[in-house]
C-alpha positions in Angstrom: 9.6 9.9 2.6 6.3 9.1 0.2 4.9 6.9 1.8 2.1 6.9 -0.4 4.2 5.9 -3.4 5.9 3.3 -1.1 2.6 1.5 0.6 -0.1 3.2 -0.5 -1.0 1.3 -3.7 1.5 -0.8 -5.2 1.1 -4.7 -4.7 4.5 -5.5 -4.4 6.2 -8.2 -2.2 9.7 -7.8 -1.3 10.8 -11.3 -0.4 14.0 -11.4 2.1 14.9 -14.9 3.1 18.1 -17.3 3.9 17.9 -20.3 1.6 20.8 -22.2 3.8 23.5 -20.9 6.9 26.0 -20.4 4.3 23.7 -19.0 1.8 23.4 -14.8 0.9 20.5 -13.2 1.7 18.5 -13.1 -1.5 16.3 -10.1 -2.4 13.6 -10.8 -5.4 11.0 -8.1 -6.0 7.6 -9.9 -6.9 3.8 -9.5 -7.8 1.0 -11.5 -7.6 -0.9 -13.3 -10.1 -4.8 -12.4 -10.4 -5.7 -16.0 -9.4 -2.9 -15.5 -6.0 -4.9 -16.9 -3.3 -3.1 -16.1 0.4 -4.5 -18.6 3.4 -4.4 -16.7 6.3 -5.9 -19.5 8.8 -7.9 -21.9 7.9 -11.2 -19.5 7.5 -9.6 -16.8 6.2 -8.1 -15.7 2.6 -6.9 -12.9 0.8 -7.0 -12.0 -2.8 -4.1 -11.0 -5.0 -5.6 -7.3 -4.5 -5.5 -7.9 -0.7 -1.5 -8.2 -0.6 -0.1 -5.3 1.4 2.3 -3.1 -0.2 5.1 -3.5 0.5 4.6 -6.8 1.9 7.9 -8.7 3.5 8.2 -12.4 3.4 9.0 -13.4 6.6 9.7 -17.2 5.5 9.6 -19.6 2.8 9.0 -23.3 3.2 8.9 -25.7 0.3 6.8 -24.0 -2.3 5.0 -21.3 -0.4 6.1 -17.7 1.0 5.1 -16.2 4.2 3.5 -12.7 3.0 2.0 -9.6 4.4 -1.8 -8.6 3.3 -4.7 -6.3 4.1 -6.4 -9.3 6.7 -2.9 -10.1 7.7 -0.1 -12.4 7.9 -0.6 -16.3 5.6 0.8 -18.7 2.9 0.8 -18.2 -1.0 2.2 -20.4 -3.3 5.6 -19.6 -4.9 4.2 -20.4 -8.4 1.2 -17.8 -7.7 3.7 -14.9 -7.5 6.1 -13.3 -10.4 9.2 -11.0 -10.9 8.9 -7.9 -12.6 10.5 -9.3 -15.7 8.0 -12.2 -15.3 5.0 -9.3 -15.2 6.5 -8.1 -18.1 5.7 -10.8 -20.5 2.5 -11.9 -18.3 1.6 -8.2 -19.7 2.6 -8.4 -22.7 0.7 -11.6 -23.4 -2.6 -9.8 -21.6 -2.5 -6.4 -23.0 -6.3 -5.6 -22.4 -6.8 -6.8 -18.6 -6.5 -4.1 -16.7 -4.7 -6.0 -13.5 -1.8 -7.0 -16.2 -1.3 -3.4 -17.2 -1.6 -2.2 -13.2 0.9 -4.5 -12.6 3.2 -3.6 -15.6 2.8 0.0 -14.2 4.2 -1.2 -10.8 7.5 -2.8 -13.1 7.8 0.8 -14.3 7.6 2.5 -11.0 10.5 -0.2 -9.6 12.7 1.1 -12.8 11.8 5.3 -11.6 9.5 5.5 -14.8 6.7 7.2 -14.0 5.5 8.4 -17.5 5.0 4.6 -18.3 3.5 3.8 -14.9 0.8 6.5 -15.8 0.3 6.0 -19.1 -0.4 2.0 -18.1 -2.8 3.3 -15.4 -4.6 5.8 -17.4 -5.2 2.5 -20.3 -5.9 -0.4 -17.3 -8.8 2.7 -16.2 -9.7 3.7 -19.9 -10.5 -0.3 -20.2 -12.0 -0.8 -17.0 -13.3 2.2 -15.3 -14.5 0.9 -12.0 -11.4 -0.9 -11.5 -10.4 1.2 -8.2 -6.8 -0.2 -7.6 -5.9 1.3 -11.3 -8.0 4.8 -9.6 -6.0 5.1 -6.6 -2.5 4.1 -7.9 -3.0 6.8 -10.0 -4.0 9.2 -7.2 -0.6 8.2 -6.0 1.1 9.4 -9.0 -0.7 12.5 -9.2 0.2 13.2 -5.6 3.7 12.6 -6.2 3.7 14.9 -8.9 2.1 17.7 -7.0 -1.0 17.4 -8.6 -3.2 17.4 -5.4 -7.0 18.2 -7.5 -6.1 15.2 -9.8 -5.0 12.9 -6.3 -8.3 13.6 -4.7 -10.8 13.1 -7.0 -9.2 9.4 -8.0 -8.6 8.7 -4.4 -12.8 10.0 -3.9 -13.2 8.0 -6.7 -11.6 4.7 -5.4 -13.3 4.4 -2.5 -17.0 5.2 -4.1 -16.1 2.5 -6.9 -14.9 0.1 -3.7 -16.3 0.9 -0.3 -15.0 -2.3 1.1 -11.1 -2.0 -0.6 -9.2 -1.2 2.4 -6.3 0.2 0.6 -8.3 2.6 -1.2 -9.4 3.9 2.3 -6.4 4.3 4.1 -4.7 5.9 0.5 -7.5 8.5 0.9 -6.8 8.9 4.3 -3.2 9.3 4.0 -3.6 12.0 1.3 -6.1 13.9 3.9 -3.6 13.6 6.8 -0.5 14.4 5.2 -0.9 16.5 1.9 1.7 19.4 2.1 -0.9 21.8 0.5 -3.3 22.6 3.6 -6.0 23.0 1.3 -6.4 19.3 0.5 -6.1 18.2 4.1 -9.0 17.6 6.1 -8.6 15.4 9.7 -11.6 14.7 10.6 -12.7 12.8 7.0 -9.0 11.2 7.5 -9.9 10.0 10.7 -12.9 8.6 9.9 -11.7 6.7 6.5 -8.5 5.4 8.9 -10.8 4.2 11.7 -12.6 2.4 9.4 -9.7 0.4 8.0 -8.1 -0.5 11.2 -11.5 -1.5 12.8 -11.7 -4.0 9.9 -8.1 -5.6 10.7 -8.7 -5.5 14.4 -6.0 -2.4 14.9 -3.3 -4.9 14.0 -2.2 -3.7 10.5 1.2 -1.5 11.4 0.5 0.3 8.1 -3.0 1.3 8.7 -2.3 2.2 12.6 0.7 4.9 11.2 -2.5 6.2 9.1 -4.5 6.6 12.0 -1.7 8.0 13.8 -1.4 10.5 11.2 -4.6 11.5 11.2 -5.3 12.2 14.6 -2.2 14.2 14.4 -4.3 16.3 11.7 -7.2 16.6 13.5 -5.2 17.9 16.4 -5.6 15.0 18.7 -2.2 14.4 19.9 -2.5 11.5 22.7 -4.6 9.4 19.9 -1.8 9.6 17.5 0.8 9.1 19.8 -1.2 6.0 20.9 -1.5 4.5 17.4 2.0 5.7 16.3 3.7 3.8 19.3 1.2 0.8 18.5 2.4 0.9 15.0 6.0 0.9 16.7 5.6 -1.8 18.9 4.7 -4.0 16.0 7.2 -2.9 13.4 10.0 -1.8 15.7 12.8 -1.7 13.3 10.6 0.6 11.4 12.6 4.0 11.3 9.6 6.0 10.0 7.5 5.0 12.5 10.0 6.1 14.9 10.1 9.2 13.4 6.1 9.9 13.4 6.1 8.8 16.8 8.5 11.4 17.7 6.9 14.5 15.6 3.7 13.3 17.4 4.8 13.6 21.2 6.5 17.3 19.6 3.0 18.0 18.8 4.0 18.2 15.5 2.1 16.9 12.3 2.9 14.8 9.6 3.9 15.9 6.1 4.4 13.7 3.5 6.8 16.0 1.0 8.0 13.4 -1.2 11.1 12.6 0.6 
C-alpha cells in the first residue's frame, strides 16, 4: 500500500454516485479547475489546491458535487471540475502554467506513467519554482522510486515554500513516519508536522489522523497512535487500511509504507 502515491499529493476526485434506482453506479475520475471554488458552509471555502486526494463524492445534486478537501466536506460546481481526457487538452492549450502541467502529470499517474508524470513535474517546477504542490508531488515520485535523499529534500522544500499548505505537511510527515529506510525516518519531526495539520482541521480529517497515528507509532507512543488510528476508523470505517494500521498499532508494531 503507498499511500503517499494514493493521498499524499494528487488532487484527484473519484466521483461514485447513483444517477436513478435503476441506474449503474458510475465511476468518473476528475480534477479540478484552478478557478474550483468548494463552499464548505457559508464562511468557509476551499481552493482547487485544498481538494483532498483522493476525495469521494458523496452526492451530486443538480450541477454540483459533494467533495472531500483539506477544511473538509462542501459543494463545487460540476462545470469547475474535469476528466483526465478533459485535463489533457486543458494542458495542452496551457502548456506554460504550471497547475495545467501538475495536473497532466496526475493523467499520467492514472495511466501507470510515471516517466511522463515526472518529467511534467520537473517542467510545472522548472517554470515555477515555489510552486510547492509540483515540489511535493514529486517527492512522491521519488519516494516511490526508492529515491529517499531526492523525497526529502522536495518534501523539506514544500513545506518551506508553503508553511500553511496542509498537504505538504502531512506528505512530509508521512515520509518521516513510514519511510522503509530507517535512515530517513525521524518521529518526533513527524509528529510535530502531523499535529500541526490535524490541529488546523480540528482532528476531523481521517487522512491526516492515519498520519498522526503513524507517527506516534514512530516515535514509539503506542496508546496515541492507537487513539488516532481508531479515530481515523471510526470516521472512515469501511476503510480497510485504516483497519489494518489500527491493528499493527495495538501489536505495537509500526508502519511501513513499502510500496504495496
Amino acid at each position: 500500500m503507498n499511500r503517499l502515491m494514493l493521498t499524499g499529493w494528487m488532487g484527484l476526485c473519484v466521483l461514485v454516485t447513483t444517477a436513478s434506482a435503476a441506474d449503474d453506479i458510475l465511476e468518473h475520475v476528475l480534477l479540478p479547475k484552478p478557478d474550483a471554488v468548494i463552499t464548505i458552509d457559508p464562511k468557509t471555502t476551499a481552493t482547487a489546491l485544498e481538494i483532498m486526494p483522493p476525495c469521494f463524492a458523496r452526492q451530486l445534486k443538480g450541477t454540483k458535487l459533494e467533495v472531500n478537501t483539506t477544511r473538509g466536506w462542501g459543494w463545487v460546481e460540476r462545470k469547475q471540475m474535469m476528466t483526465p481526457k478533459e485535463a489533457e487538452k486543458y494542458c495542452e492549450a496551457n502548456k506554460k502554467e504550471p497547475y495545467a502541467l501538475y495536473l497532466r502529470s496526475i493523467t499520467h499517474l492514472i495511466n501507470d506513467q510515471k516517466d511522463k508524470a515526472m518529467a511534467d513535474l520537473n517542467a510545472a517546477i522548472k517554470l515555477d519554482p515555489k510552486f510547492a504542490p509540483a515540489v511535493y508531488g514529486r517527492g512522491n515520485l521519488h519516494a516511490e522510486n526508492g529515491d529517499f535523499e531526492k523525497a526529502l529534500a522536495d518534501f523539506t522544500q514544500a513545506v518551506k515554500l508553503a508553511p500553511k499548505d496542509l498537504l505538504a505537511a502531512n506528505d512530509l510527515a508521512w515520509f518521516r513516519a513510514t519511510c522503509p529506510d530507517a535512515k530517513f525516518r525521524d518521529g518526533k519531526e513527524a509528529v510535530a508536522e502531523s499535529t500541526k495539520v490535524c490541529e488546523a482541521t480540528g482532528y476531523a480529517n481521517e487522512e491526516f489522523l492515519d498520519t498522526l497515528a503513524a507517527a506516534h507509532a514512530e516515535a514509539g507512543d503506542y496508546k496515541s497512535a492507537v487513539k488516532w488510528a481508531s479515530k481515523a476508523l471510526e470516521i472512515d470505517p469501511e476503510n480497510e487500511d485504516f483497519a489494518a494500521h489500527l491493528k499493527l498499532y495495538k501489536a505495537k508494531k509500526p508502519l511501513r509504507d513499502d510500496g504495496k
